[in-house]
C-alpha positions, 0 to 999 in steps of 0.5 A, a space after each residue: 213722744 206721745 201726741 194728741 190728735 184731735 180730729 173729725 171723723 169726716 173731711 165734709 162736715 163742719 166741725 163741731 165740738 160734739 164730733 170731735 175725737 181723739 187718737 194718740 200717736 207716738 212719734 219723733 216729732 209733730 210734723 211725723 204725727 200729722 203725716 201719720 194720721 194724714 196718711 192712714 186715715 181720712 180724718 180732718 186734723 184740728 189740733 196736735 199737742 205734745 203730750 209729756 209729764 203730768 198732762 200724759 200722765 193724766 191722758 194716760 189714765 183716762 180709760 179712752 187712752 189707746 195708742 194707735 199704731 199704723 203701720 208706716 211706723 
């Protein structure tokens, strides 16, 4: 399953709208999602959301969509 991490690029700053970014992962579950981002990056997760159907279909053909690989997968 694909999933939608939102994200802060900085563990010291508030979050703020403005800086919050988005990276997508694949993985089996959400709990693999956060531990493959909380792994390899030093990021600030807010959110994770499944992404499957019309919705990643949608993300899909936004021009930002990259998957991100790391390579604990």
């Amino acid at each position: 399953m694909i999933f939608k991490v939102l994200y802060q690029p900085d563990k010291k700053q508030s979050p703020r709208r403005e800086t919050t970014h988005a990276l997508y992962v694949e993985a089996d579950t959400e709990v693999e999602a956060h531990a493959l981002v909380e792994n390899n990056t030093d990021y600030e997760i807010e959110f994770i959301e499944p992404l499957q159907g019309k919705h990643l279909e949608y993300e899909q053909a936004n021009a930002d969509y990259k998957l991100t690989e790391f390579n604990d997968k």
